[in-house]
TORDREN-458007 format. One line per 2 residues: number of its first residue (from 1); their letters; for each residue z, y, x of N, C-alpha, C. Coordinates in pm, 1 decimal. Example, Ala and Ser with C-alpha at 12.3 -4.5 7.8 and 13.67 -1.06 7.14 Angstrom:
<atoms>
1 = AS = 780.0:-569.0:1319.0:780.0:-450.0:1230.0:780.0:-330.0:1320.0  708.0:-225.0:1285.0:714.0:-106.0:1367.0:787.0:3.0:1290.0
</atoms>
This chain:
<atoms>
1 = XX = -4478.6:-385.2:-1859.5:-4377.7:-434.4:-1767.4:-4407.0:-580.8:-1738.6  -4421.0:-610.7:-1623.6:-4451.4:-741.6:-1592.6:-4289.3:-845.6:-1569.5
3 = XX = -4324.5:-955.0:-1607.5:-4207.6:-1084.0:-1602.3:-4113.0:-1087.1:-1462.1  -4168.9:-1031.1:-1339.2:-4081.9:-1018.7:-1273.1:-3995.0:-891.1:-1270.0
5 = XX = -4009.8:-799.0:-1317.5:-3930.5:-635.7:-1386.0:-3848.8:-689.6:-1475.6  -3900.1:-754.9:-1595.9:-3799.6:-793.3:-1682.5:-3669.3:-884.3:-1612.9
7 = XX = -3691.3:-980.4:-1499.4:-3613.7:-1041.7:-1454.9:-3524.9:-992.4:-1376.3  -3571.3:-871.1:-1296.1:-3466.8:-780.0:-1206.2:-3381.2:-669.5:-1279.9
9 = XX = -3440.4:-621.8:-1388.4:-3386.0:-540.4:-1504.1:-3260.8:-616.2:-1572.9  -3268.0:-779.6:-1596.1:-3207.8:-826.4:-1669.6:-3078.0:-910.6:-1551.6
11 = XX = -3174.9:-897.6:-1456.6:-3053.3:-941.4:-1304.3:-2932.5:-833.3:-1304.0  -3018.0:-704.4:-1318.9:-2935.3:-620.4:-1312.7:-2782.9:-543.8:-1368.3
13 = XX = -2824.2:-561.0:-1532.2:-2742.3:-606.4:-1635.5:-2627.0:-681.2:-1615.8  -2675.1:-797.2:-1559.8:-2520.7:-901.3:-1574.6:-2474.8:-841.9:-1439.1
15 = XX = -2526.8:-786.0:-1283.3:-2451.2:-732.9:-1193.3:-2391.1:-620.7:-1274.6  -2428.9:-563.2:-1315.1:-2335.7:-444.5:-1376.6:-2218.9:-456.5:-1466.2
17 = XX = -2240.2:-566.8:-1562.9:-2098.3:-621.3:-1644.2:-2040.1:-697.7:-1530.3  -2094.2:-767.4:-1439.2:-1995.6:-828.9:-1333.7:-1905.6:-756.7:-1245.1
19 = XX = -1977.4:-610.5:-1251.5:-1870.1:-499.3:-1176.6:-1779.5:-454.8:-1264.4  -1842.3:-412.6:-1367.3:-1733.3:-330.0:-1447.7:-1652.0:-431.6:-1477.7
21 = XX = -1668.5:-598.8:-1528.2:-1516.0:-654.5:-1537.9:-1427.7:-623.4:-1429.9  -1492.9:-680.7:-1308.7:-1400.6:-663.7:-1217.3:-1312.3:-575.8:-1178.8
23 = XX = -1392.3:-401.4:-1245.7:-1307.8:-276.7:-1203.9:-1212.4:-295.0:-1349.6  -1231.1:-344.2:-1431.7:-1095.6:-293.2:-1549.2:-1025.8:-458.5:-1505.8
25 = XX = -1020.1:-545.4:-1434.0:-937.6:-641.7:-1421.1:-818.1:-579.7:-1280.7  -920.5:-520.4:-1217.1:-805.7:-437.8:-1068.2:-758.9:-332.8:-1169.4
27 = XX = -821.2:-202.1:-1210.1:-712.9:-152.0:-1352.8:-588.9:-178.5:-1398.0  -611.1:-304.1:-1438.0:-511.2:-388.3:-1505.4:-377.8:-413.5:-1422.4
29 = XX = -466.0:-491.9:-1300.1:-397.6:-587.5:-1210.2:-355.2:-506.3:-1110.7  -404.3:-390.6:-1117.9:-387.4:-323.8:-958.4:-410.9:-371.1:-862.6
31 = XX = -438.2:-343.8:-742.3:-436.8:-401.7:-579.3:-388.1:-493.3:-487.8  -385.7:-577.1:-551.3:-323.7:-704.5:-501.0:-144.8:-742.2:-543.4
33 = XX = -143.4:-733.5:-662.7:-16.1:-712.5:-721.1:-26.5:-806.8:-846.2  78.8:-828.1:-958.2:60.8:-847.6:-1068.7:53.6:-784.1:-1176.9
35 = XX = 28.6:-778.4:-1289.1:15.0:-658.6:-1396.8:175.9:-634.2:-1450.8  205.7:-550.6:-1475.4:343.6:-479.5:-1545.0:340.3:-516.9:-1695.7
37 = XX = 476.9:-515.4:-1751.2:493.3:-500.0:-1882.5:512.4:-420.3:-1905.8  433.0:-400.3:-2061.6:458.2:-280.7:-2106.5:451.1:-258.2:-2221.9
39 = XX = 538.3:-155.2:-2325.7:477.8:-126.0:-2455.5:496.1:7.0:-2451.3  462.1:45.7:-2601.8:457.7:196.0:-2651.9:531.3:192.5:-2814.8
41 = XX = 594.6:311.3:-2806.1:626.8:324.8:-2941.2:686.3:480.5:-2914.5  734.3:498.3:-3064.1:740.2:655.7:-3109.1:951.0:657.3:-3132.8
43 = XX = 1030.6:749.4:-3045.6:1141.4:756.1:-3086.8:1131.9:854.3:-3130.2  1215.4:880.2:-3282.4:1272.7:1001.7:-3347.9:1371.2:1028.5:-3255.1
45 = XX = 1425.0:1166.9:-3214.5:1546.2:1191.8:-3189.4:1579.2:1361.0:-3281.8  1688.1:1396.4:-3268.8:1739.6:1497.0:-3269.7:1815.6:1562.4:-3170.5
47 = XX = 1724.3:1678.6:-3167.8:1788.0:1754.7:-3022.8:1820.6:1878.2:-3067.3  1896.7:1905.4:-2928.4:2014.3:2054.7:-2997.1:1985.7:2137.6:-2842.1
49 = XX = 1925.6:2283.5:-2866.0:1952.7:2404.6:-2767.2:2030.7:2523.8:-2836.0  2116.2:2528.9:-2788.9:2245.1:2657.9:-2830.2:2274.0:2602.5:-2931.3
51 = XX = 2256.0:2691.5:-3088.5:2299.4:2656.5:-3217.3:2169.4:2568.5:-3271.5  2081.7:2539.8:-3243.0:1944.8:2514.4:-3308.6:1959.6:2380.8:-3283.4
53 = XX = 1905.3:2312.8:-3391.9:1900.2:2133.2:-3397.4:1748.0:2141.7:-3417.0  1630.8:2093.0:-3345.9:1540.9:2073.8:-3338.6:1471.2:1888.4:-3372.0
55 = XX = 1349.7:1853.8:-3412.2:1299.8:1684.0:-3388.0:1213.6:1714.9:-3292.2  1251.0:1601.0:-3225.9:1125.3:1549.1:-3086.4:1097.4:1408.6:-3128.8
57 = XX = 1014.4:1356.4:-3157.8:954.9:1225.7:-3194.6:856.7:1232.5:-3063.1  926.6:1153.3:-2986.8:879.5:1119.7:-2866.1:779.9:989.7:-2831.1
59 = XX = 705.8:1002.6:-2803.9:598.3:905.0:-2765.2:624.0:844.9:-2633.3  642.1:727.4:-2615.3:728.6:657.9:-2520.8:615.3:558.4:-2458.3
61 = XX = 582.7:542.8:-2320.4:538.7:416.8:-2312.0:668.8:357.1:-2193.9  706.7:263.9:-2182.0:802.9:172.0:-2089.1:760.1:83.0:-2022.3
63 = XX = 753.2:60.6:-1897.6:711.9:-29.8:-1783.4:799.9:-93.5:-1727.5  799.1:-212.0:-1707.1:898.9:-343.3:-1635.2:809.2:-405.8:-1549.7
65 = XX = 866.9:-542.9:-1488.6:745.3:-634.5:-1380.6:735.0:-716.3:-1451.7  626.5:-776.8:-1427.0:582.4:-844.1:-1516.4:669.6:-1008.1:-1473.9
67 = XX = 720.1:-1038.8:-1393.4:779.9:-1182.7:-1351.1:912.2:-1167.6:-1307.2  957.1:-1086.0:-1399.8:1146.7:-1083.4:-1351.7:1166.9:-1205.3:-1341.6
69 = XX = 1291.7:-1201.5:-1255.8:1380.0:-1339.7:-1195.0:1482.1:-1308.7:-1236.6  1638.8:-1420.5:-1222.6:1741.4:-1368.2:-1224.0:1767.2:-1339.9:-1065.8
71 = XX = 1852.3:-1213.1:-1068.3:1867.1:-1198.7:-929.1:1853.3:-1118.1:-880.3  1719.7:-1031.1:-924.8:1647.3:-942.6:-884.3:1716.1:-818.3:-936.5
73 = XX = 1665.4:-698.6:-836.6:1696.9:-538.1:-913.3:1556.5:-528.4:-953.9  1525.2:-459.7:-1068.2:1384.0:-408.1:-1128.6:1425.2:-277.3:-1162.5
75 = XX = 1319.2:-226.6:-1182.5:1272.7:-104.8:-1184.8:1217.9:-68.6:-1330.5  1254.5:26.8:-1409.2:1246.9:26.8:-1547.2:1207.5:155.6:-1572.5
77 = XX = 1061.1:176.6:-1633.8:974.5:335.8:-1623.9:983.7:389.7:-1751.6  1031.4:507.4:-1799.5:967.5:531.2:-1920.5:882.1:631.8:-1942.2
79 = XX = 756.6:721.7:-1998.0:648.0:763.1:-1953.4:698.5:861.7:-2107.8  724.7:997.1:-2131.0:767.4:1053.5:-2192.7:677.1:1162.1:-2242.4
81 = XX = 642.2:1184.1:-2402.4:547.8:1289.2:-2390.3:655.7:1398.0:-2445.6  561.0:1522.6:-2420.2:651.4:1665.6:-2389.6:697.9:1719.4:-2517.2
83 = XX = 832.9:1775.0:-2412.3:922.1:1832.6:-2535.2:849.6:1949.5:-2602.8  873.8:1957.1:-2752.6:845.5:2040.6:-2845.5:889.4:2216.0:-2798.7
85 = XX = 782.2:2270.2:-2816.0:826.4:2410.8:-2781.9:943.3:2531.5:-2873.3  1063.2:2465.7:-2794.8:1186.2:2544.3:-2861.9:1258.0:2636.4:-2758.6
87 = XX = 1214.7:2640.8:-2648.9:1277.2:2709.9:-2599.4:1260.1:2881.4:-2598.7  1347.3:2999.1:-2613.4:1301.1:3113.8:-2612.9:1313.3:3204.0:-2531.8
89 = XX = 1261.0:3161.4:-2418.5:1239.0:3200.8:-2289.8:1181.9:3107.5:-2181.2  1105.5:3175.5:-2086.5:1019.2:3080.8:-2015.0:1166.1:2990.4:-1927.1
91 = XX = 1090.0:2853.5:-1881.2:1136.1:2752.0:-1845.7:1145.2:2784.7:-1679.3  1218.7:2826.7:-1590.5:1156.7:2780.9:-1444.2:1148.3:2613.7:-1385.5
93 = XX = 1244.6:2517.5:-1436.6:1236.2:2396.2:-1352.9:1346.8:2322.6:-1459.7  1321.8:2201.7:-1470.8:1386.1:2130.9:-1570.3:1421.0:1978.4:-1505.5
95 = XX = 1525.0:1881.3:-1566.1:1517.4:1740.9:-1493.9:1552.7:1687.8:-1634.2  1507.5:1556.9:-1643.7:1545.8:1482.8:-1737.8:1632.6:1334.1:-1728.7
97 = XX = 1720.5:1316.6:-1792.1:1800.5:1207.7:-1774.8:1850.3:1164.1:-1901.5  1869.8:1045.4:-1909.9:1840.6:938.3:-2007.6:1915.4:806.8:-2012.5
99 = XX = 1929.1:712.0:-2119.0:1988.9:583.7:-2073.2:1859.1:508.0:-2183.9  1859.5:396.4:-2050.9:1752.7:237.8:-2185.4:1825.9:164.7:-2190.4
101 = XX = 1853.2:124.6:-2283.2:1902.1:13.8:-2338.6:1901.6:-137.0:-2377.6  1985.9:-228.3:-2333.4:1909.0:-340.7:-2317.6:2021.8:-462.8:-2436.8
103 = XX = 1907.6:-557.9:-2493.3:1968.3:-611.1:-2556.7:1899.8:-780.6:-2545.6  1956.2:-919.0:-2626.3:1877.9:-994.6:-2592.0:1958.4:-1108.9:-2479.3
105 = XX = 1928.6:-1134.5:-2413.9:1930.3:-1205.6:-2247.9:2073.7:-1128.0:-2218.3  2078.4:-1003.1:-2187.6:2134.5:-932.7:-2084.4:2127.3:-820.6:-2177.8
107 = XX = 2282.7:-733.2:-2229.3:2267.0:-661.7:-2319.2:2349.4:-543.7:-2206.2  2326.7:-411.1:-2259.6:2395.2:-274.2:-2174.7:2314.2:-164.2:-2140.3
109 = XX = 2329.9:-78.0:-2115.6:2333.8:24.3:-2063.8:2266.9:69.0:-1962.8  2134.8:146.9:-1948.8:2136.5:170.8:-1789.0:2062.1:309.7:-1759.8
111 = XX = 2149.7:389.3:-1654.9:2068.3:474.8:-1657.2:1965.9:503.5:-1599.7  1888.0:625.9:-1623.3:1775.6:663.3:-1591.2:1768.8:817.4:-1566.1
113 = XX = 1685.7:809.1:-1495.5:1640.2:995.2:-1431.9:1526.8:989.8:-1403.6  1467.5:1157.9:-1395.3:1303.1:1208.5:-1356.8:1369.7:1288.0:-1257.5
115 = XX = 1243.0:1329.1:-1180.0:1266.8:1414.4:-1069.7:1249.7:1503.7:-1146.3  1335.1:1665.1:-1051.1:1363.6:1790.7:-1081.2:1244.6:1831.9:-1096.2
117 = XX = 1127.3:1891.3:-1201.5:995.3:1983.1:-1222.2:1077.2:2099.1:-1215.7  902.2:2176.2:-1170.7:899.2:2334.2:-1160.1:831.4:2419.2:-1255.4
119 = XX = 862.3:2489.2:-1317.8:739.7:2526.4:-1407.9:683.1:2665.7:-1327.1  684.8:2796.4:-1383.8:723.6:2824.8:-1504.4:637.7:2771.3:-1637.6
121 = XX = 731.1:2768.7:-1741.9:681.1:2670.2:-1873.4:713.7:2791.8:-1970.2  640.0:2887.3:-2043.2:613.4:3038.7:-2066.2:669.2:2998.1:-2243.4
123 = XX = 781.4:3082.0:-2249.3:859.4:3072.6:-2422.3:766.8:3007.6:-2497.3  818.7:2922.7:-2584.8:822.8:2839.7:-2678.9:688.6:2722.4:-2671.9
125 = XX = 620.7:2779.9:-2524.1:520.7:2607.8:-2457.9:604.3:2455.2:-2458.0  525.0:2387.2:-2489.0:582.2:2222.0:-2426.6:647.0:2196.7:-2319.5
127 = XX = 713.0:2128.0:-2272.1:769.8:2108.2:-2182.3:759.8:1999.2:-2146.2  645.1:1918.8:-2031.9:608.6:1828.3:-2017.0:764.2:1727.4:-1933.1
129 = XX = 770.3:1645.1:-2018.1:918.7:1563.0:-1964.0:865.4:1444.4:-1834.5  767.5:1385.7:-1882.5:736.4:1303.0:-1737.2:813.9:1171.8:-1802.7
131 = XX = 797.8:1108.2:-1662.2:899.1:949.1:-1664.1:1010.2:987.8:-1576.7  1110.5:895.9:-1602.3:1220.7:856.8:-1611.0:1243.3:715.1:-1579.9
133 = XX = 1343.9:701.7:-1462.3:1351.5:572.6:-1426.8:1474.0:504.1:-1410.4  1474.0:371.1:-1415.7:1648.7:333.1:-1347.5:1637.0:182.6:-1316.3
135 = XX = 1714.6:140.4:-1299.0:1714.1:3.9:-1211.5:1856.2:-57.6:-1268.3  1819.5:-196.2:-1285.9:1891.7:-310.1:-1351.0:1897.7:-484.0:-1293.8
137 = XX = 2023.6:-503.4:-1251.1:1976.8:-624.8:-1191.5:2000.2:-720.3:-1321.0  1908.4:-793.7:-1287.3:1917.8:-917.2:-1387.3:1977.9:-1018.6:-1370.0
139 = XX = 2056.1:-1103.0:-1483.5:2197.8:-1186.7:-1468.0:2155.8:-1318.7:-1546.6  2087.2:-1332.8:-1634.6:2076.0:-1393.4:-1757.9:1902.2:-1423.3:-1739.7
141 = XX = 1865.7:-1578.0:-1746.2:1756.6:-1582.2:-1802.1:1667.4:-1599.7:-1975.8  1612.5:-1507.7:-2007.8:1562.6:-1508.0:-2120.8:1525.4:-1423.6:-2185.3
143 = XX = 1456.9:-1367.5:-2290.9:1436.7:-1281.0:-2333.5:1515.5:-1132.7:-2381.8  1469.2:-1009.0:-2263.7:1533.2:-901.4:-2294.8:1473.6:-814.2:-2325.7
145 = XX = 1514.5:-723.8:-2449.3:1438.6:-633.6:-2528.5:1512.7:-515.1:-2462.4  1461.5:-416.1:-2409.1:1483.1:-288.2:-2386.4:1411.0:-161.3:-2492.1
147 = XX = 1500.4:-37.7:-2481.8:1425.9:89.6:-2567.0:1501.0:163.7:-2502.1  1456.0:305.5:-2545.0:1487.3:448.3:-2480.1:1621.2:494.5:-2577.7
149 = XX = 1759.0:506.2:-2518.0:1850.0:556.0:-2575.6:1894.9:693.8:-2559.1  1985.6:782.5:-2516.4:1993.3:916.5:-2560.8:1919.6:946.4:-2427.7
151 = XX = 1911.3:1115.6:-2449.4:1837.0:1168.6:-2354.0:1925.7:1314.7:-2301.4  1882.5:1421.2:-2138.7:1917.5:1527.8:-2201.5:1831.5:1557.0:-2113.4
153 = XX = 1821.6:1652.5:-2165.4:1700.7:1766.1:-2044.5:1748.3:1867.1:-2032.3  1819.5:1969.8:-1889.1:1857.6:2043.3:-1836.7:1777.5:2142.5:-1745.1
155 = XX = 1734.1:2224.2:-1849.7:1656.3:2359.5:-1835.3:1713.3:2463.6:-1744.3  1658.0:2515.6:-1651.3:1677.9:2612.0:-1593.3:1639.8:2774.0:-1583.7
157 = XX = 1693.6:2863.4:-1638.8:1551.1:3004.5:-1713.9:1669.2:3114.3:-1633.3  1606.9:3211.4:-1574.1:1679.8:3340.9:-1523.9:1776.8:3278.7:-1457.7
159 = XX = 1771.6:3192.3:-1381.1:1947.0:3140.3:-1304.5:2056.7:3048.3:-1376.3  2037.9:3073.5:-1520.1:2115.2:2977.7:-1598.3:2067.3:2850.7:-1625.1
161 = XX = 2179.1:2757.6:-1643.1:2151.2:2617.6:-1656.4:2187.6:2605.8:-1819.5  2087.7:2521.0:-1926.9:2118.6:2474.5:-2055.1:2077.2:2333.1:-2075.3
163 = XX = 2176.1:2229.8:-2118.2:2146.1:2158.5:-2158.9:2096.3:2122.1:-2313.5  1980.4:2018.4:-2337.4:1930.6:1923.9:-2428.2:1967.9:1869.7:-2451.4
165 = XX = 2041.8:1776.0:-2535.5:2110.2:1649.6:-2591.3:2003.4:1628.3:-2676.5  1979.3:1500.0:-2667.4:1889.8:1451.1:-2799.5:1941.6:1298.8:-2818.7
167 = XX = 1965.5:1290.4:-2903.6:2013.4:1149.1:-2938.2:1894.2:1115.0:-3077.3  1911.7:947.1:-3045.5:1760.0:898.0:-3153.6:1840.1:903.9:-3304.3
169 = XX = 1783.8:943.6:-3392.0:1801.4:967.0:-3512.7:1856.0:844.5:-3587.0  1972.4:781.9:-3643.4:2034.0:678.1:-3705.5:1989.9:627.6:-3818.5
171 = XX = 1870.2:659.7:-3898.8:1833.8:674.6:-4004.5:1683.0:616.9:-3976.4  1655.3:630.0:-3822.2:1505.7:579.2:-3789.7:1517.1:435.4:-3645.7
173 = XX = 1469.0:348.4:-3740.4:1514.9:192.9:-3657.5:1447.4:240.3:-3477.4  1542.6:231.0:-3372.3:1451.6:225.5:-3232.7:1358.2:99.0:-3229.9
175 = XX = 1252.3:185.1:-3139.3:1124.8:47.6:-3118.0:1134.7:8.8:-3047.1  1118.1:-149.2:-3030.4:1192.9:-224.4:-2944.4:1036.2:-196.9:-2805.7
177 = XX = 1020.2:-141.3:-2703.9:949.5:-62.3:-2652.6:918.7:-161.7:-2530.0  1007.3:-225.6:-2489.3:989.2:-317.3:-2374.5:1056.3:-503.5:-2349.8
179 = XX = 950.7:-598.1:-2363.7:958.0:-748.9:-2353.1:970.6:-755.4:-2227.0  1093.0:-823.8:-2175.0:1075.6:-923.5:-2078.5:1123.3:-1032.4:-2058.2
181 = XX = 1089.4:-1146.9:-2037.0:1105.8:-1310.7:-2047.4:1132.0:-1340.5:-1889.2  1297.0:-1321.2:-1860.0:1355.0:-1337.0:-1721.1:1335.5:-1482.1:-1692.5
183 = XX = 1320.7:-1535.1:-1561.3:1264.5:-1686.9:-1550.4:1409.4:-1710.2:-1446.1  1444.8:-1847.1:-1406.2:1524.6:-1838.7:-1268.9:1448.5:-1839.6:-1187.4
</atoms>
Protein backbone atom coordinates (compact mmCIF):
# COMPACT_ATOMS: atom_id res chain seq x y z
CA UNK A 1 0.00 0.00 0.00
CA UNK A 2 1.53 3.13 -0.95
CA UNK A 3 1.54 6.59 1.44
CA UNK A 4 -1.01 8.12 -0.56
CA UNK A 5 -3.76 4.94 0.16
CA UNK A 6 -2.79 5.11 3.63
CA UNK A 7 -3.74 8.84 3.60
CA UNK A 8 -7.19 8.45 1.83
CA UNK A 9 -7.94 5.26 3.95
CA UNK A 10 -7.14 7.27 7.02
CA UNK A 11 -9.08 10.53 5.40
CA UNK A 12 -11.65 8.28 5.28
CA UNK A 13 -11.96 7.12 8.85
CA UNK A 14 -12.30 10.49 10.44
CA UNK A 15 -15.17 11.29 7.44
CA UNK A 16 -16.88 8.40 8.76
CA UNK A 17 -16.73 9.19 12.66
CA UNK A 18 -17.58 12.76 11.41
CA UNK A 19 -20.88 11.30 10.03
CA UNK A 20 -21.78 8.98 12.46
CA UNK A 21 -21.36 11.80 15.28
CA UNK A 22 -23.40 13.86 13.49
CA UNK A 23 -26.21 11.11 12.89
CA UNK A 24 -26.42 10.14 16.82
CA UNK A 25 -26.25 14.09 17.67
CA UNK A 26 -29.67 14.65 15.16
CA UNK A 27 -30.82 11.19 17.13
CA UNK A 28 -30.51 12.94 20.10
CA UNK A 29 -31.43 16.40 19.00
CA UNK A 30 -33.86 15.59 16.41
CA UNK A 31 -34.51 17.99 13.40
CA UNK A 32 -34.05 21.17 14.26
CA UNK A 33 -35.50 21.07 17.75
CA UNK A 34 -34.05 20.63 21.24
CA UNK A 35 -33.46 17.30 23.01
CA UNK A 36 -36.34 16.12 25.57
CA UNK A 37 -36.08 15.03 29.09
CA UNK A 38 -36.14 12.02 30.03
CA UNK A 39 -35.78 9.07 32.43
CA UNK A 40 -36.60 5.42 32.97
CA UNK A 41 -37.47 3.44 35.84
CA UNK A 42 -39.45 0.28 36.90
CA UNK A 43 -43.10 0.83 38.77
CA UNK A 44 -44.41 -2.07 40.89
CA UNK A 45 -48.10 -1.94 40.73
CA UNK A 46 -50.88 -4.20 41.65
CA UNK A 47 -53.55 -4.87 39.33
CA UNK A 48 -56.96 -6.44 39.63
CA UNK A 49 -59.23 -8.28 36.56
CA UNK A 50 -62.55 -9.73 38.06
CA UNK A 51 -61.48 -11.52 41.36
CA UNK A 52 -57.70 -11.94 40.41
CA UNK A 53 -54.99 -9.46 41.86
CA UNK A 54 -52.18 -9.80 39.49
CA UNK A 55 -48.10 -7.67 39.53
CA UNK A 56 -47.20 -5.59 36.56
CA UNK A 57 -43.78 -4.07 37.28
CA UNK A 58 -43.89 -1.78 34.59
CA UNK A 59 -41.00 -0.42 32.76
CA UNK A 60 -41.60 3.22 32.28
CA UNK A 61 -39.68 5.63 30.22
CA UNK A 62 -41.22 9.54 30.67
CA UNK A 63 -40.62 12.44 28.33
CA UNK A 64 -40.93 16.29 29.09
CA UNK A 65 -39.18 19.45 27.02
CA UNK A 66 -36.32 19.94 27.69
CA UNK A 67 -36.64 24.11 28.46
CA UNK A 68 -39.94 24.44 30.31
CA UNK A 69 -40.94 28.02 31.12
CA UNK A 70 -43.41 29.22 33.50
CA UNK A 71 -46.38 29.75 31.49
CA UNK A 72 -46.25 27.24 29.20
CA UNK A 73 -48.67 24.00 28.63
CA UNK A 74 -46.18 20.89 28.14
CA UNK A 75 -46.73 17.82 27.13
CA UNK A 76 -45.86 14.84 29.43
CA UNK A 77 -45.15 11.13 27.63
CA UNK A 78 -45.02 8.03 29.36
CA UNK A 79 -43.71 5.01 27.15
CA UNK A 80 -45.25 1.83 28.91
CA UNK A 81 -44.09 -1.75 28.55
CA UNK A 82 -46.88 -4.45 28.13
CA UNK A 83 -49.26 -5.70 30.37
CA UNK A 84 -48.61 -9.18 31.77
CA UNK A 85 -50.68 -11.89 30.18
CA UNK A 86 -53.81 -12.26 32.51
CA UNK A 87 -56.38 -11.97 30.56
CA UNK A 88 -58.65 -15.21 29.73
CA UNK A 89 -59.87 -14.46 26.64
CA UNK A 90 -58.61 -12.78 23.57
CA UNK A 91 -58.39 -8.91 23.81
CA UNK A 92 -60.22 -7.04 20.75
CA UNK A 93 -59.13 -3.24 21.53
CA UNK A 94 -58.02 -1.75 24.78
CA UNK A 95 -57.23 2.18 25.99
CA UNK A 96 -55.15 3.10 28.73
CA UNK A 97 -55.47 5.91 31.22
CA UNK A 98 -53.46 7.02 33.97
CA UNK A 99 -52.45 9.99 36.27
CA UNK A 100 -48.39 11.47 36.71
CA UNK A 101 -47.75 12.95 39.35
CA UNK A 102 -46.00 15.93 40.17
CA UNK A 103 -44.10 17.07 43.09
CA UNK A 104 -41.24 19.69 43.86
CA UNK A 105 -41.82 23.30 42.07
CA UNK A 106 -45.44 22.57 41.25
CA UNK A 107 -46.99 19.61 43.10
CA UNK A 108 -50.57 17.63 41.69
CA UNK A 109 -52.12 15.60 39.68
CA UNK A 110 -52.45 15.21 36.03
CA UNK A 111 -54.05 13.23 33.81
CA UNK A 112 -53.08 11.14 31.11
CA UNK A 113 -54.43 8.87 28.21
CA UNK A 114 -53.30 6.49 25.12
CA UNK A 115 -55.21 6.18 22.14
CA UNK A 116 -57.90 3.40 21.78
CA UNK A 117 -55.60 0.00 20.24
CA UNK A 118 -56.98 -2.81 18.27
CA UNK A 119 -55.85 -6.10 18.75
CA UNK A 120 -56.95 -9.04 18.61
CA UNK A 121 -54.41 -9.81 21.63
CA UNK A 122 -55.12 -13.96 21.74
CA UNK A 123 -55.81 -15.28 25.82
CA UNK A 124 -53.32 -14.83 28.22
CA UNK A 125 -50.64 -12.78 25.39
CA UNK A 126 -49.18 -9.33 26.53
CA UNK A 127 -50.92 -6.59 26.03
CA UNK A 128 -48.83 -4.00 24.57
CA UNK A 129 -49.97 -0.64 26.65
CA UNK A 130 -48.07 2.04 24.55
CA UNK A 131 -47.69 5.76 25.86
CA UNK A 132 -49.84 7.77 27.55
CA UNK A 133 -50.02 11.39 27.64
CA UNK A 134 -51.29 14.64 29.38
CA UNK A 135 -50.55 18.18 29.58
CA UNK A 136 -49.70 20.54 32.52
CA UNK A 137 -49.27 24.15 32.62
CA UNK A 138 -46.53 25.32 34.58
CA UNK A 139 -46.90 27.94 37.53
CA UNK A 140 -43.78 27.75 39.62
CA UNK A 141 -40.19 28.05 38.63
CA UNK A 142 -37.91 25.23 39.78
CA UNK A 143 -37.36 21.94 40.09
CA UNK A 144 -40.26 19.38 39.33
CA UNK A 145 -40.08 15.75 39.88
CA UNK A 146 -42.79 13.84 38.12
CA UNK A 147 -43.68 9.71 38.17
CA UNK A 148 -46.39 7.46 36.89
CA UNK A 149 -49.34 7.23 39.43
CA UNK A 150 -52.40 4.85 39.18
CA UNK A 151 -53.34 3.39 36.01
CA UNK A 152 -56.44 1.53 34.33
CA UNK A 153 -56.67 -0.25 31.23
CA UNK A 154 -60.12 -0.94 29.79
CA UNK A 155 -60.28 -4.10 27.77
CA UNK A 156 -62.71 -4.83 25.35
CA UNK A 157 -63.38 -8.99 24.51
CA UNK A 158 -66.86 -10.32 22.88
CA UNK A 159 -68.65 -6.77 23.26
CA UNK A 160 -67.94 -6.44 26.93
CA UNK A 161 -66.08 -3.73 28.55
CA UNK A 162 -63.56 -4.71 31.83
CA UNK A 163 -61.69 -2.61 33.63
CA UNK A 164 -57.79 -2.76 35.10
CA UNK A 165 -57.07 -0.83 38.13
CA UNK A 166 -53.56 -0.98 39.00
CA UNK A 167 -52.36 1.13 41.59
CA UNK A 168 -48.29 1.26 42.47
CA UNK A 169 -47.60 -0.99 45.30
CA UNK A 170 -47.10 1.07 48.90
CA UNK A 171 -44.43 -1.04 50.07
CA UNK A 172 -42.25 -0.20 46.77
CA UNK A 173 -40.77 3.61 46.84
CA UNK A 174 -42.07 5.31 43.10
CA UNK A 175 -39.09 6.31 40.81
CA UNK A 176 -38.82 9.59 40.59
CA UNK A 177 -38.94 9.02 36.50
CA UNK A 178 -38.94 12.60 35.26
CA UNK A 179 -36.49 16.08 36.07
CA UNK A 180 -37.49 19.24 35.09
CA UNK A 181 -35.78 22.61 36.06
CA UNK A 182 -38.77 25.25 35.04
CA UNK A 183 -36.87 28.65 34.13
CA UNK A 184 -39.10 32.10 33.86
Amino acid sequence: MSISQKKTKGRGAVRGLAIGSSAVLLATVGFGGSPASAGTGTVAYSCKIFSTTFDYNAKVTMKGPAKPKVGKTVTITADLSALPGVSPVAVDSWRTTGKFTASGAQKGSINASGPKKKGPVKAKAKIPLGKITGKVKLKKAGKVTLTLGTLKITAVAFGSSVTMPCTPKKNKPLPKLLNLTVKR
